[in-house]
NUMIDO-690838 format. One record per residue: x, y, z of N, C-alpha, C in turn. Coordinates in steps of 0.2 Angstrom, whole numbers, plus 2048, in hexadecimal, padded with zeros to 3 digits. Layout:
N
XYZXYZXYZ ...
***
This chain:
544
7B37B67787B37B777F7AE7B4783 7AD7B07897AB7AE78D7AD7AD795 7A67AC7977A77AA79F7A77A37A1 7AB7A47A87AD79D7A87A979E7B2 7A77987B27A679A7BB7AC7957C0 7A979E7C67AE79E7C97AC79F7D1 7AA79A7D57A679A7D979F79D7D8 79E7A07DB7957A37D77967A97D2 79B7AA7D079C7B07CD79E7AE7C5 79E7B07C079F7AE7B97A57B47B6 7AC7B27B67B07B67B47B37B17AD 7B77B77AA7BA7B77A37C07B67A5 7C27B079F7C97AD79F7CE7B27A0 7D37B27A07D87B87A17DC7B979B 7DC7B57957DF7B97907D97BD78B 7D37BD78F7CF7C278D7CF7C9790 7D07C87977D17CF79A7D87D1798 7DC7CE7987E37D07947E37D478B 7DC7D17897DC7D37807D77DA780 7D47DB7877D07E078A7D67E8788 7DC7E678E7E17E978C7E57EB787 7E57E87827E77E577C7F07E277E 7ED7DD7817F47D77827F07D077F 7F57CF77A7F57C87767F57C277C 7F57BD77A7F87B777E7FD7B577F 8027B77798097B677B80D7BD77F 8097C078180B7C77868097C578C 8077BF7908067C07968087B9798 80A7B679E80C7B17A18037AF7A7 8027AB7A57FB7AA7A87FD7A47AF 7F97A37B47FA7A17B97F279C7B9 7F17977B77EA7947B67E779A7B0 7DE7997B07D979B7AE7D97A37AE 7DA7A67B57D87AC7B67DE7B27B8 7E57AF7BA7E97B27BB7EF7B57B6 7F37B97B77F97B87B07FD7BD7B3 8047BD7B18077C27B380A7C67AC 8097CE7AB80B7CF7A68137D27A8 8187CF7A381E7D27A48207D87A3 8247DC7A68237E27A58297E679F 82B7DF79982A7E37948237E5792 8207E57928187E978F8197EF78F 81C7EF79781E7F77998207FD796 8277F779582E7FA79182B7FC78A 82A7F67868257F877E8227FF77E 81E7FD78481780478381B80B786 82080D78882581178B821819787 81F81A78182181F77D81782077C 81481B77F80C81D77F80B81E784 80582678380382A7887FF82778E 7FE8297937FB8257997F482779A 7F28217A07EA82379F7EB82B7A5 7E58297A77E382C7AD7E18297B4 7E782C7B87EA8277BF7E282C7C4 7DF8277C77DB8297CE7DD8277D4 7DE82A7D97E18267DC7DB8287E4 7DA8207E87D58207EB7D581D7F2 7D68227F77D88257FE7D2825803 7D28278087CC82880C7CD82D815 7C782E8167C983281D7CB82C823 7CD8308287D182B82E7CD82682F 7CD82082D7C881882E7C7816836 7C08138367C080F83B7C580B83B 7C380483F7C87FF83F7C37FA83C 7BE7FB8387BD7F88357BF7F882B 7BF7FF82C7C48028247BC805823 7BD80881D7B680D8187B680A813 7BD8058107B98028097BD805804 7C28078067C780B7FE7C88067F9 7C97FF7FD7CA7F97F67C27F87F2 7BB7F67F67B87F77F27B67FC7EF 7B68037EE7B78097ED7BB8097E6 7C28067E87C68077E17C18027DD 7C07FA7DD7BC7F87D97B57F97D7 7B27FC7DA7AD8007D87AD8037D3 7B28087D57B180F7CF7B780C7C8 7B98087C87BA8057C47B78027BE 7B37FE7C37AD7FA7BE7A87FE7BC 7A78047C17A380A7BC7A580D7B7 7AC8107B77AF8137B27AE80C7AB 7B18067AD7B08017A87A98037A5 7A38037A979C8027A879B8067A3 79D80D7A479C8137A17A281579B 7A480F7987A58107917AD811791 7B08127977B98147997BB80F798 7C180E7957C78087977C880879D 7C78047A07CC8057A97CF7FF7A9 7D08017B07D57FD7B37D97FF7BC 7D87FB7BF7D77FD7C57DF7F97C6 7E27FC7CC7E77F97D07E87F77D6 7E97F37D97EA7F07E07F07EF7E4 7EF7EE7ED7F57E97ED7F37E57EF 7F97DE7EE7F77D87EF7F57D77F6 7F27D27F97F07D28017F67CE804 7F67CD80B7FA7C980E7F57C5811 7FA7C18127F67B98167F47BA81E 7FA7C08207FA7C08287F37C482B 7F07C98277EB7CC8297E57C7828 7E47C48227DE7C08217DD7BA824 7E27B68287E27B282D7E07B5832 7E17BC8337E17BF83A7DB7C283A 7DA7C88397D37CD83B7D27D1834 7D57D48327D47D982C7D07D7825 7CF7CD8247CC7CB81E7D27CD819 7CE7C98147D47CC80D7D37D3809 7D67D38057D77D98007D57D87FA 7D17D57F87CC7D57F37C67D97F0 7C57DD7F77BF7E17F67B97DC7F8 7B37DE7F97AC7DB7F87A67DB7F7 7A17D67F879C7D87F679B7D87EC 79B7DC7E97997DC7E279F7E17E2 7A47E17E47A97E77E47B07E17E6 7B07DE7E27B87D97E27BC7D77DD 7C17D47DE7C67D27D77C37CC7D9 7C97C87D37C67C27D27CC7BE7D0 7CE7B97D07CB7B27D77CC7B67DE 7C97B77E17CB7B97E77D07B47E9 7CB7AF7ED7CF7A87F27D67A87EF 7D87A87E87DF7A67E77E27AD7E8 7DE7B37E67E57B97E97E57B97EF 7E07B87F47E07BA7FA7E57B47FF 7E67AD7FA7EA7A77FD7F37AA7FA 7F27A67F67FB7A67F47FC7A87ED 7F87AA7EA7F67AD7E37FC7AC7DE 8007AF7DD8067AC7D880D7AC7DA 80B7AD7E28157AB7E78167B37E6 8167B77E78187BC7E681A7BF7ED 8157BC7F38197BE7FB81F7B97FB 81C7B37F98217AE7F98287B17F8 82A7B27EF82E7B67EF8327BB7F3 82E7BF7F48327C67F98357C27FF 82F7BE8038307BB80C8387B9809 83B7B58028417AF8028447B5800 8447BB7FC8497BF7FC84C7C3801 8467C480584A7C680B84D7C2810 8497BC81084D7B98168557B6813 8547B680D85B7B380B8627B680C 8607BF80D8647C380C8657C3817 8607C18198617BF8218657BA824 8667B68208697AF8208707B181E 8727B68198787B781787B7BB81B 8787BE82087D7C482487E7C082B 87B7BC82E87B7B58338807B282F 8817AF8298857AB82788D7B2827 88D7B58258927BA8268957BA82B 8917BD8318947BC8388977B583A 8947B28368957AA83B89F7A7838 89E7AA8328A67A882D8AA7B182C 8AC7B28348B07B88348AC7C0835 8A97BF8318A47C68328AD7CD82F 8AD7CB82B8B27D28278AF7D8827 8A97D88268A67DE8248A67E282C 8A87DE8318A97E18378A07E583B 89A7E08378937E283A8947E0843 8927E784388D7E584B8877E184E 8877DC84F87F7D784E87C7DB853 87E7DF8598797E485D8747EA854 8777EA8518767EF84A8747EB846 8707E784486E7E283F8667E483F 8647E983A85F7EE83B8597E6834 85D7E28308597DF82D8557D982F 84F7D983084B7D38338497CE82F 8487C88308447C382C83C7C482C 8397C18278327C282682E7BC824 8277BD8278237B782381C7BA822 81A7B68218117BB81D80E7B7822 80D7B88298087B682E80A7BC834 8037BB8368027BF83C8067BC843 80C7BD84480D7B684C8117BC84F 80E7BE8538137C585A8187C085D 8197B885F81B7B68608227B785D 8267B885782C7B985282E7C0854 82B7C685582D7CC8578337CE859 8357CA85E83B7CA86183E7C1862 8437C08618467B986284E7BB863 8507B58648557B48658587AD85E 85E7AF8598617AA8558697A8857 8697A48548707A385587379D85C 86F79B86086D79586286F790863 87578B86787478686687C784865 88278B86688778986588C788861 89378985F89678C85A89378B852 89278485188F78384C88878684A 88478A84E87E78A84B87D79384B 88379884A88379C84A8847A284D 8867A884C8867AD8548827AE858 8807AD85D8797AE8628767B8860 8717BB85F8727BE85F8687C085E 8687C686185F7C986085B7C9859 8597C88588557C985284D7C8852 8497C984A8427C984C8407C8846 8387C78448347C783E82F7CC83D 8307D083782A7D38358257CE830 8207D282F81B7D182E81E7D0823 81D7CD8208207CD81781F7D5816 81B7D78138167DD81281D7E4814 81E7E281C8237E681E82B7E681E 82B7E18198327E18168337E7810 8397E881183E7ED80E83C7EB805 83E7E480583F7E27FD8377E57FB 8327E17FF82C7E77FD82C7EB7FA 82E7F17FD82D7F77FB8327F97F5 8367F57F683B7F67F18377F57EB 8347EE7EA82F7E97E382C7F17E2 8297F37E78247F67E48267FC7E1 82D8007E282E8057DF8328047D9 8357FF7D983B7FE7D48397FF7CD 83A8037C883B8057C183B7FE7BD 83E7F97BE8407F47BA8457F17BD 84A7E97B984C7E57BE8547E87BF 8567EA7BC85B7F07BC85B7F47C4 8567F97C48547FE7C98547F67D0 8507F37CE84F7EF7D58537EC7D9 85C7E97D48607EA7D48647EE7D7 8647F47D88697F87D98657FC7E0 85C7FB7E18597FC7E885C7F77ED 85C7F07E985D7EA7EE8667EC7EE 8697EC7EC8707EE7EE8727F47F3 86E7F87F48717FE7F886D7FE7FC 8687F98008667F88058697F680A 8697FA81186B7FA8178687F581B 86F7F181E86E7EB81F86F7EA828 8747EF8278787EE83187C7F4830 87F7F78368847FA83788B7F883A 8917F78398967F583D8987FA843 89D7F684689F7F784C8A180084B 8A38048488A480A84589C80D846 89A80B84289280F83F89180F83A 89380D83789480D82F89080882C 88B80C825884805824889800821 8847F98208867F681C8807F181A 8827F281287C7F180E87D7EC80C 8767E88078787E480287D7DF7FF 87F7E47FA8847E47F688A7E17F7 88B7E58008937E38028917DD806 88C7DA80588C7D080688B7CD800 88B7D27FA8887CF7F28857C97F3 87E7CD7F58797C97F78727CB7F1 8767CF7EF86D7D47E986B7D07E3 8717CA7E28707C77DC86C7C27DB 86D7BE7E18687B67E58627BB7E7 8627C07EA85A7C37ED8577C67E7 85C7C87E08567CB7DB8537C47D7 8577BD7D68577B87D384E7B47D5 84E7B67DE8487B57E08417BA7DF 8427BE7DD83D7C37DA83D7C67D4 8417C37CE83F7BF7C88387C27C5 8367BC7C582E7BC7C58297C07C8 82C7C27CD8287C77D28267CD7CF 82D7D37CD82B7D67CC8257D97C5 8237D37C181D7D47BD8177D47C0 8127D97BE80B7D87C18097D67C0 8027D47C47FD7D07C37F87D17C1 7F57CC7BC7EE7D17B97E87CD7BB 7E27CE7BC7DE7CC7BF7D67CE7BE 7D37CE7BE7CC7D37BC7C77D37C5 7C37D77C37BD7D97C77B87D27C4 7B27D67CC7AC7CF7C97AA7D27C2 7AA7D77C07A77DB7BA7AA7DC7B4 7B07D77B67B57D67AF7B97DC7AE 7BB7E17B07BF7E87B27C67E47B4 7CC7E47AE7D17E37B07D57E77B7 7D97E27BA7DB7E37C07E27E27C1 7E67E87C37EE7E67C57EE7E47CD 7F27DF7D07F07DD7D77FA7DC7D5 7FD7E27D98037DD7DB8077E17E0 80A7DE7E380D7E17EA80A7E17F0 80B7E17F38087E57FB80E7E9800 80F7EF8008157F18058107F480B 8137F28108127F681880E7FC817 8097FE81A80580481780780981D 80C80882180E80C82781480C825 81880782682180A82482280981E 81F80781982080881181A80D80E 81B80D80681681180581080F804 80F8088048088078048048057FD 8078057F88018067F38067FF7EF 8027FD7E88017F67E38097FB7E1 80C7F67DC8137F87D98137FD7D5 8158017D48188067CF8198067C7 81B7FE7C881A7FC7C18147FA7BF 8107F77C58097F37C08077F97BF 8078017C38008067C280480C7BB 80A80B7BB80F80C7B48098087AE 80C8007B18087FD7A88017FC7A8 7FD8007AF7F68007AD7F48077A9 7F880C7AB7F78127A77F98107A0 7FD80D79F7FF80D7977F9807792 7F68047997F07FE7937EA802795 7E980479A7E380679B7E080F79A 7DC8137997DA8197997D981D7A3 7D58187A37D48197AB7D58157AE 7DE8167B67DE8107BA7DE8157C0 7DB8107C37D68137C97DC80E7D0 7DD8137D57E480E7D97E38107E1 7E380E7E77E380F7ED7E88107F1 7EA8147F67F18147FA7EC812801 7F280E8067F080980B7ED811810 7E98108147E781681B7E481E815 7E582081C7DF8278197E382D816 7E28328127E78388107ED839815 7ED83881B7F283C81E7F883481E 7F783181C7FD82981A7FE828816 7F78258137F782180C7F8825806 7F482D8067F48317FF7FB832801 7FE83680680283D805807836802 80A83180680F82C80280E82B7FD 80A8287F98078297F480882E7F1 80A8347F280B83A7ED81383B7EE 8158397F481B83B7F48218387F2 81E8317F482582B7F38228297EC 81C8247EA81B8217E581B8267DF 81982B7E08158317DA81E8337D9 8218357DD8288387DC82C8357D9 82D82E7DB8308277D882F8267D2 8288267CE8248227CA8258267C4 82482E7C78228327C281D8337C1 8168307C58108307C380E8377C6 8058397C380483F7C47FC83E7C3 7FA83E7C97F28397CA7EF8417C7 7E883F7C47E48437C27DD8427C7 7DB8407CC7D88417CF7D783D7D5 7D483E7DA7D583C7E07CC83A7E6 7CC8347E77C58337EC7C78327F1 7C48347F67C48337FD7BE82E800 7BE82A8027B88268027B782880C 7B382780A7B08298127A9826814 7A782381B7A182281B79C824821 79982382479382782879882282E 79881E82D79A81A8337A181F835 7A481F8317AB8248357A9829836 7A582E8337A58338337A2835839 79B83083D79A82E84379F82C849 7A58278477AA82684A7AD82B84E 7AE83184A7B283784A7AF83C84D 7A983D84F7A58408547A284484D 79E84084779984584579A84E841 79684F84579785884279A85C84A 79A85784F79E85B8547A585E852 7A58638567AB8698547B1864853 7B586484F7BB86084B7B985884E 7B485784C7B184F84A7B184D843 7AC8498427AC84583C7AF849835 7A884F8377AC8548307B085782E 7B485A8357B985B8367BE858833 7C08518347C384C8337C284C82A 7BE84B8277BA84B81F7BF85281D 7BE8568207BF85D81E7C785F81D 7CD8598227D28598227D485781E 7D085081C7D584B8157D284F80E 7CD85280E7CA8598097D285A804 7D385F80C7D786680C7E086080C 7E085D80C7E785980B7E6858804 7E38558017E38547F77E38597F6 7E08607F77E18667F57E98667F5 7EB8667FA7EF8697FC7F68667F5 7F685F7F37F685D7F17F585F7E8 7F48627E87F18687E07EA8627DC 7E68607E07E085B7DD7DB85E7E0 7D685F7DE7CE85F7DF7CC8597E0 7C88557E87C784E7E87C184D7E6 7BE8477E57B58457E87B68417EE 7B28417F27AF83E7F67AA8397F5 7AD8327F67A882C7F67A582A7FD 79F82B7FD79B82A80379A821800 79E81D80379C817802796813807 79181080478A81080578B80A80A 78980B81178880581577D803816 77C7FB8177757FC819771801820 77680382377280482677380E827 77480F82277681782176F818820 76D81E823766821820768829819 76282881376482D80E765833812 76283381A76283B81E76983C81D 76D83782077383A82277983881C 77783681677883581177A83D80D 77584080C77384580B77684C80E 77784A815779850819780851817 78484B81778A84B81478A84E80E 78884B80A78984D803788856801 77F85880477E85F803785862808 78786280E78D86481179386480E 79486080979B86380679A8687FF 7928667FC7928697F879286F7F8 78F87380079087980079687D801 79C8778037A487B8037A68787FB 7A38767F67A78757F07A98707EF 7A786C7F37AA8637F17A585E7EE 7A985C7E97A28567E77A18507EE 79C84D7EF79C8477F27978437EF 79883D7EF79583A7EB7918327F0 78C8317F078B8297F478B8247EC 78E81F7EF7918177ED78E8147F0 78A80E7EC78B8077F078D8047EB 7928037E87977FE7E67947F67E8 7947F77ED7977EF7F47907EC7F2 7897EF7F37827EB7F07827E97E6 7847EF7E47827EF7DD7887F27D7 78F7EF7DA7927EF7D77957F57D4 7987F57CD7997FC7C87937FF7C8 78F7FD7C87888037C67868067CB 7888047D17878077D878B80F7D8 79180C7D47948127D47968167CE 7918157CD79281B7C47908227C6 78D8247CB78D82A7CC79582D7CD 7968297D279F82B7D57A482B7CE 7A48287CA7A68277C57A582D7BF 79D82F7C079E8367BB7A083C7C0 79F83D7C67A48427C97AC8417C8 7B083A7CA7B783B7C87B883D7C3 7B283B7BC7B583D7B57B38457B4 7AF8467B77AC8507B87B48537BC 7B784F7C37BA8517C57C48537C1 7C584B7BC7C984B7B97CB8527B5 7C38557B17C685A7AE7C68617B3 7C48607B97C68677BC7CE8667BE 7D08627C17D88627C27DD85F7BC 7D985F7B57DD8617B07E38697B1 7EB8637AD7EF8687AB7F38677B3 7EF8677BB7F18687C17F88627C0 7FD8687C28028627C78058627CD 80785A7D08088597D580B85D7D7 80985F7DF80B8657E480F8617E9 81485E7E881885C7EE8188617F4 81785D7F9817864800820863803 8258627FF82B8648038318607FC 8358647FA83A8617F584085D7F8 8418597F48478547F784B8577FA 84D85D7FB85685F7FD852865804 84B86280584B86580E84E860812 85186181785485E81D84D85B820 85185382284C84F82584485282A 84985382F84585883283F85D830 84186182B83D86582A837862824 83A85B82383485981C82D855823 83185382782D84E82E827854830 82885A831826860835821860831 823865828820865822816861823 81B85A824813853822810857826 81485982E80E85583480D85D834 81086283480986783380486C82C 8078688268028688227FA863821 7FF85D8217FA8578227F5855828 7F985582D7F78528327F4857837 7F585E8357F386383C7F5864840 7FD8618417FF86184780486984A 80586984E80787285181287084E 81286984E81986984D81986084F 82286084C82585984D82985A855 82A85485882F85585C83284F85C 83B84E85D83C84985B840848863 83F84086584483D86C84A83D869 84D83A86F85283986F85883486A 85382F86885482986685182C85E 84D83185C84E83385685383A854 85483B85885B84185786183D853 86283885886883485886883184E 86182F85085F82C848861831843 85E83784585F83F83F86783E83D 86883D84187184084187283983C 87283583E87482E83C873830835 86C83183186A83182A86D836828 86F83C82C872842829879840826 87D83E82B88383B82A887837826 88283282288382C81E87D830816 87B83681787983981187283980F 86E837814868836812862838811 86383F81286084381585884980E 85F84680985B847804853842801 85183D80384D83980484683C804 84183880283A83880683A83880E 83483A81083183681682C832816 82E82D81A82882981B826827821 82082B82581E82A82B81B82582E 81C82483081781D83581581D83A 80E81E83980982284380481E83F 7FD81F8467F881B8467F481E840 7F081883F7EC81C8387E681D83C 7E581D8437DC81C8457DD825847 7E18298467E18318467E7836842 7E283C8417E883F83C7ED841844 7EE8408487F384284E7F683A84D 7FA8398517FF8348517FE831859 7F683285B7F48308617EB82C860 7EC82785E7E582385D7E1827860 7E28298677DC82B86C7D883286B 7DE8338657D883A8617D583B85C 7CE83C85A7C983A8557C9840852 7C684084D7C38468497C984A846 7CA8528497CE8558457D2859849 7D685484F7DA8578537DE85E853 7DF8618587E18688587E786885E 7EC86C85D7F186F8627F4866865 7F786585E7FB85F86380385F85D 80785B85E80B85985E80B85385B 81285185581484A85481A848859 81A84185C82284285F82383C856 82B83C85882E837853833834858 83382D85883582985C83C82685A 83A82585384182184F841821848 84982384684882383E84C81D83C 84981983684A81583284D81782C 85281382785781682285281081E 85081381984E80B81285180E80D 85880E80D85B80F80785980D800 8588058028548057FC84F8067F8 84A8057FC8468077FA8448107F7 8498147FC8488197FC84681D800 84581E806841823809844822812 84282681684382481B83F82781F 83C81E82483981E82983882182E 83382483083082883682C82383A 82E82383E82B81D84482682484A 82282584A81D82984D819822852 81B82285881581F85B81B81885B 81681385F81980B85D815806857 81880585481680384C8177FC84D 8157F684D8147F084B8167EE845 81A7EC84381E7EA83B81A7E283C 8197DE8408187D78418127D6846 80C7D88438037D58468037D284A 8007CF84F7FE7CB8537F57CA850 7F37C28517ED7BF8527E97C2857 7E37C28557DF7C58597DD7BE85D 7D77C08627D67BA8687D17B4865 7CD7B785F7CB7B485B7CE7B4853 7D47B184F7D27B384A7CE7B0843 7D07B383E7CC7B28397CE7A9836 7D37A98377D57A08367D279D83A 7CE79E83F7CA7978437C5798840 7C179D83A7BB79B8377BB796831 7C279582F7C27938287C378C826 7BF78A8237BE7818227BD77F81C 7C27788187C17768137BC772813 7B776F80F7B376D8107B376580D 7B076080B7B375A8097B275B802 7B07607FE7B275F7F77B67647F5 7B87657F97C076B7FA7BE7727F7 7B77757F97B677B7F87B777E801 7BB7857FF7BC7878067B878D808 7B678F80F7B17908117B3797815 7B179B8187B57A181C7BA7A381C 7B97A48167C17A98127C07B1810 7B77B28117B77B88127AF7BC818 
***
């Protein structure tokens, strides 16, 4: 075994991180030096061996800067690595749109990243690619439908399926196709989401195997006809060309840390209308190679964890054994501090939500430089005295060893929520309604749900075509546990409204539109793409 460099960094070929896990070389499909995808027979083999131990790593309501959950998850990774653990950390893959735009990549930073960054965070092994042509092919085929007859008697006022590409452009939001004349189609409204906020997405990331993915991609709701009646997939026998193009895809990706801690990176679904988290399958076959895999859900407990517990955990079968909260001085300041249901306040909700949840959490005080040990400290003895570990990290300066403190509290915490199982907060066979309520006044604090007029209409519609059995999936602002940005800390005496419901049959679950949600980003006035420059010996420069 050896190190090969990699810009200033010295990483280990990949079919040694792969022999880490105990995968041969003819077990994995490699992509150059550093990348490979392992097929998910591995999976299927190891079907009958016991799992490691799932962490799963969350955080309180973020600035708009973020707290650091991704470097956070690599952190305590590379500690547990440090500290003698098999691990193995999970991810999702980045998109192009935000890293062009304001948000940077998803590689983590600092001494706290995967590795090749520049190629996960560019095009890494086509895997958006993939999704963007499965979805648009099946966009192309219901346009092409209408255009020769339209039998299926769709409504193009009802054509609920959008195209997609992996860039931030507000300008694609709303368009007009069909343009130009008989020959070039039926004229009719249409639009672009963001890739990430495609259907097939979420689908990748829950699907059991190419079977299941199959028969997701087949019962997805595509348009309704003149009637009301869905129409999916299947009835354009479109599922066979759109699984043909994600093939490949659905195998993860393995990758490592700076610190050589193997890494799953695959998928990215919508952290707002999807669930949010790396695929199912990769965090499946990291529990069966690894002892300890350490995994992230997209925004703070009240989005990222509870979907995470409700749609992936319930789907997957998984059954996480402990839970971090990463949190920092800077949000906890954000949120108005120790003022009355401020910063703490806010801390104290994401607390009492993992409880609620049947898990004892830690709390990662993730170390910024300009944090003083005072208020380091205050946080820390403050939870100590309600019973909660917290723990300061600086992961981002000094990598795994930064966070081997946090490390021996998860594994201290690991045996207190020994035996614990997951506490779903509402069983599948609650009516839609009452599971929407459920979230927003356990999770979120809210006094109740109220739903418009244009989500009633939806109720009935999902109740009527059977859907009612499903998950939810909520979509409101992650910059408060209220569904109103303009409320910080730990809001009191409000209300959710629900604007509009969404059916993802395939995927599973159905959408709750809270608020106005953005599926397709727009560029900031300055973005990140005006800083980045190849240079003449083709090393690129402002990629992070």
């Amino acid at each position: 075994m050896y190190s090969v460099e990699y810009n200033e960094y010295k990483i280990k070929k990949i079919y040694d991180i792969a022999a880490e896990l105990g995968l041969d070389p003819e077990s994995i499909l490699p992509h150059g030096h550093f990348i490979a995808k392992v097929p998910i027979r591995q999976l299927e083999d190891r079907k009958n061996k016991k799992d490691g131990r799932l962490i799963l790593v969350t955080a309180m309501t973020p600035t708009p800067q973020g707290e650091g959950k991704t470097t956070t998850t690599i952190g305590l990774g590379d500690a547990l690595q440090r500290s003698g653990k098999r691990a193995a950390i999970c991810l999702r893959e980045p998109s192009l749109g935000p890293y062009f735009g304001i948000k940077g990549g998803g590689t983590g930073a600092g001494l706290a990243q995967v590795m090749p960054a520049e190629d996960i965070n560019l095009h890494f092994v086509g895997d958006m690619y993939s999704v963007s042509k499965s979805n648009n092919l099946l966009a192309a085929m219901i346009d092409n439908h209408l255009q020769h007859g339209n039998e299926l008697n769709i409504d193009p006022r009802r054509i609920i399926w959008k195209r997609v590409i992996d860039l931030n452009d507000r300008a694609l939001r709303e368009i007009f196709v069909g343009l130009g004349g008989v020959k070039h189609g039926i004229p009719r409204q249409d639009g672009f989401n963001i890739t990430p906020a495609s259907e097939v997405m979420a689908i990748l990331c829950l699907a059991e195997n190419f079977r299941d993915m199959g028969e997701r991609l087949a019962r997805t709701i595509v348009a309704f006809t003149y009637k009301g009646e869905p129409v999916r997939t299947r009835d354009l026998k479109a599922e066979g060309a759109m699984q043909i193009l994600l093939r490949d895809t659905i195998h993860p990706n393995l990758v490592q840390t700076i610190e050589g801690t193997p890494a799953f990176v695959h998928a990215g679904p919508f952290a707002n209308i999807a669930q949010g988290t790396n695929s199912a399958i990769a965090t499946r076959m990291a529990l069966k190679l690894a002892d300890y895999v350490v995994t992230e859900a997209g925004f703070a407990t009240d989005l990222g964890a509870e979907k995470f517990f409700h749609i992936k955990c319930r789907t997957a079968g998984l059954n996480p054994d402990a839970a971090v909260i990463v949190a920092t001085v800077k949000a906890l300041k954000h949120h108005g501090w120790q003022n009355e249901n401020g910063g703490f306040a806010n801390l104290d909700k994401h607390v009492e939500n993992i409880r609620l949840f049947g898990l004892e959490p830690v709390i990662a005080l993730n170390r910024f430089d300009e944090d003083t040990d005072e208020e380091l400290n205050k946080i820390v003895q403050y939870y100590k005295d309600r019973g909660t570990r917290a723990v300061v990290a600086s992961h981002y300066k000094h990598g795994g060893k930064g966070a081997l403190e946090l490390a021996d509290a998860v594994l201290e915490t690991i045996k207190l929520n020994e035996g614990q199982k997951l506490k779903f907060q509402y069983p599948l066979d609650m009516p839609i309604r009452e599971k929407i309520r459920v979230i927003a006044q356990r999770i979120y604090g809210a006094d109740d749900a109220e739903f418009n007029m244009r989500a009633e209409n939806d109720l009935n519609l999902i109740v009527k075509n059977g859907f009612d059995n499903l998950p939810v999936c909520i979509a409101k602002t992650a910059k408060s546990l209220s569904d109103n940005e303009k409320l910080p800390g730990r809001p009191r005496n409000f209300r959710i409204t629900v604007n509009e419901l969404r059916i993802s049959a395939g995927a599973g679950f159905v959408v709750v539109i809270c608020g106005n949600i953005m599926t397709m980003p727009g560029l900031p006035k300055e973005p990140a793409a005006t800083r980045i420059k190849v240079l003449p010996d083709g090393k690129a420069i402002g990629l992070s």
